[in-house]
DOTIMAR-73878 format. One record per residue (C-alpha): residue number from 1; residue in three letters; x negated, y negated, z. Coordinates in nm, 3 decimals, padded with zeros to 5 digits. Layout:
REM DOTIMAR-73878
seq, type, u, v, w
NUM, ALA, X, Y, Z
...
//
This chain:
REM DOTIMAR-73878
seq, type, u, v, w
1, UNK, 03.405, -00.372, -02.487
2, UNK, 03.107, -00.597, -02.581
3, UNK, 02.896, -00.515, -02.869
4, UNK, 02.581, -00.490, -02.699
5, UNK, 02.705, -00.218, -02.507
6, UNK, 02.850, -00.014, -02.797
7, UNK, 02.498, -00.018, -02.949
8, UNK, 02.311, 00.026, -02.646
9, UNK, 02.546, 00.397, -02.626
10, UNK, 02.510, 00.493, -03.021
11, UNK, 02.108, 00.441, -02.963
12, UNK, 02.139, 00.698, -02.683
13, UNK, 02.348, 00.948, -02.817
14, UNK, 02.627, 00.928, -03.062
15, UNK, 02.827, 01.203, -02.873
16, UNK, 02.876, 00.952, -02.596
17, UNK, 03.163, 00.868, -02.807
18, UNK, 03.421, 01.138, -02.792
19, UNK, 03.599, 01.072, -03.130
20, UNK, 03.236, 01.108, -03.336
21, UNK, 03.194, 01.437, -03.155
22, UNK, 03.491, 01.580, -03.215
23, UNK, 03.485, 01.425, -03.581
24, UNK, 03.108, 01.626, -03.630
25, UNK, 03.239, 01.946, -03.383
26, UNK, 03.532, 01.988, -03.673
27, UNK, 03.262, 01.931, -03.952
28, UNK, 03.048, 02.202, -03.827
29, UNK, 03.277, 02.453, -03.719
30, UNK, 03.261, 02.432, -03.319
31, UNK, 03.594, 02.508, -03.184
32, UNK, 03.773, 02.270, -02.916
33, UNK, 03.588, 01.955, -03.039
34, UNK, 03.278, 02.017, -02.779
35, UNK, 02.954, 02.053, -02.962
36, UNK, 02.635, 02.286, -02.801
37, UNK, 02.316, 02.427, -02.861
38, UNK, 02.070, 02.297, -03.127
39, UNK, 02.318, 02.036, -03.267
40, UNK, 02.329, 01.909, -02.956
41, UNK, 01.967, 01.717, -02.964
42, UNK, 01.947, 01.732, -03.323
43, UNK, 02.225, 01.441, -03.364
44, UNK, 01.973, 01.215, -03.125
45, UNK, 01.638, 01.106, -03.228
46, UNK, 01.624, 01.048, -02.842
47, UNK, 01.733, 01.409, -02.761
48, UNK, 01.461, 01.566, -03.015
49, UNK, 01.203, 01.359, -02.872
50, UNK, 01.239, 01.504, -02.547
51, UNK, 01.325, 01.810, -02.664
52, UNK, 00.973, 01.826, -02.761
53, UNK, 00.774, 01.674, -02.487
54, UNK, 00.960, 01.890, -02.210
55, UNK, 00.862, 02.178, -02.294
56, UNK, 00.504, 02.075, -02.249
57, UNK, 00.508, 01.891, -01.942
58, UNK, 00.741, 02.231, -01.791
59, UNK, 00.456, 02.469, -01.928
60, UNK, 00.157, 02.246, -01.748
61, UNK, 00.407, 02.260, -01.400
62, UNK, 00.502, 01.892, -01.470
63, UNK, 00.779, 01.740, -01.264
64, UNK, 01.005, 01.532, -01.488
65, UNK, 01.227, 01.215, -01.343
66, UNK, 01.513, 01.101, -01.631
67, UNK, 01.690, 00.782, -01.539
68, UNK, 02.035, 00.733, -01.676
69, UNK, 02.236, 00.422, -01.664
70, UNK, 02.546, 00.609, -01.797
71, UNK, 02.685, 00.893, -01.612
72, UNK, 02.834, 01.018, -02.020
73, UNK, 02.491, 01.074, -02.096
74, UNK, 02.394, 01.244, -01.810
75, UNK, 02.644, 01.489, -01.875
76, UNK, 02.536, 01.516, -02.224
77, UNK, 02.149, 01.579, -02.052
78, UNK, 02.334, 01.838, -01.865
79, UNK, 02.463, 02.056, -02.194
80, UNK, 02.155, 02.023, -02.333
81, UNK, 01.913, 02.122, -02.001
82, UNK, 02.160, 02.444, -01.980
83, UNK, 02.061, 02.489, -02.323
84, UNK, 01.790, 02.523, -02.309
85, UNK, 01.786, 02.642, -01.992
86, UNK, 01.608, 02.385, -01.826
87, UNK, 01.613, 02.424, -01.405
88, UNK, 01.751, 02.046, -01.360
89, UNK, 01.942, 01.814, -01.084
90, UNK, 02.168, 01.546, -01.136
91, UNK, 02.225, 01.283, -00.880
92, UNK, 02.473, 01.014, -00.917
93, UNK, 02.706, 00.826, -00.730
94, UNK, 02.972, 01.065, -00.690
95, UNK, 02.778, 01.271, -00.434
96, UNK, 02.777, 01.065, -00.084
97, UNK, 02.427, 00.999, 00.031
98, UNK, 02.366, 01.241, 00.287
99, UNK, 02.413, 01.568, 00.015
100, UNK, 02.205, 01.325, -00.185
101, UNK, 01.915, 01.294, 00.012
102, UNK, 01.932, 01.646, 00.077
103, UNK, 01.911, 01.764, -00.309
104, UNK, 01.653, 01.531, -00.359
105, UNK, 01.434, 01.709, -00.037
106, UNK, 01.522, 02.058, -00.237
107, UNK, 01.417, 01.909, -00.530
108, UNK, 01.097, 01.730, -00.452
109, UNK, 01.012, 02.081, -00.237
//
């Protein structure tokens, strides 16, 4: 894979890459190699940036709008919205667009 790419992942979240997760998750103590909860968003400058702004905008009735360009780090997003339990909704292109346009009506309701 090209380098570009490789960085472009690390800068989002280091977990993107399995073997660094499980390599940390064994580190720490987490059991199965899957890492939750505050180390989670701690590993990602990214992750604790947000982790501090969304709180705010949720308290104020904000609506927030991530964009992802990998579906790995939406998943990731996804561990940590459950967290911290975050109401959230992921579309992607593995839901056909009719269901998609549909979640987005819920959503934007």
């Amino acid at each position: 894979m090209n380098t570009i790419m490789q960085l472009k992942k690390i800068c989002n979240h280091p977990y993107i890459f399995q073997h660094i997760e499980e390599s940390f998750s064994e580190h720490l103590g987490f059991p199965n190699g899957v890492i939750s909860g505050l180390e989670l968003y701690r590993a990602s400058g990214k992750f604790e940036l947000l982790d501090r702004i969304l709180p705010k905008l949720l308290a104020t009735n904000h609506r927030v709008l991530l964009f992802c360009q990998m579906t790995t780090l939406m998943t990731i997003m996804e561990d940590y919205f459950s967290y911290r339990n975050f109401q959230y909704l992921r579309l992607d292109g593995k839901l056909s667009p009719l269901p998609r346009l549909t979640e987005h009506t819920r959503m934007m309701d």
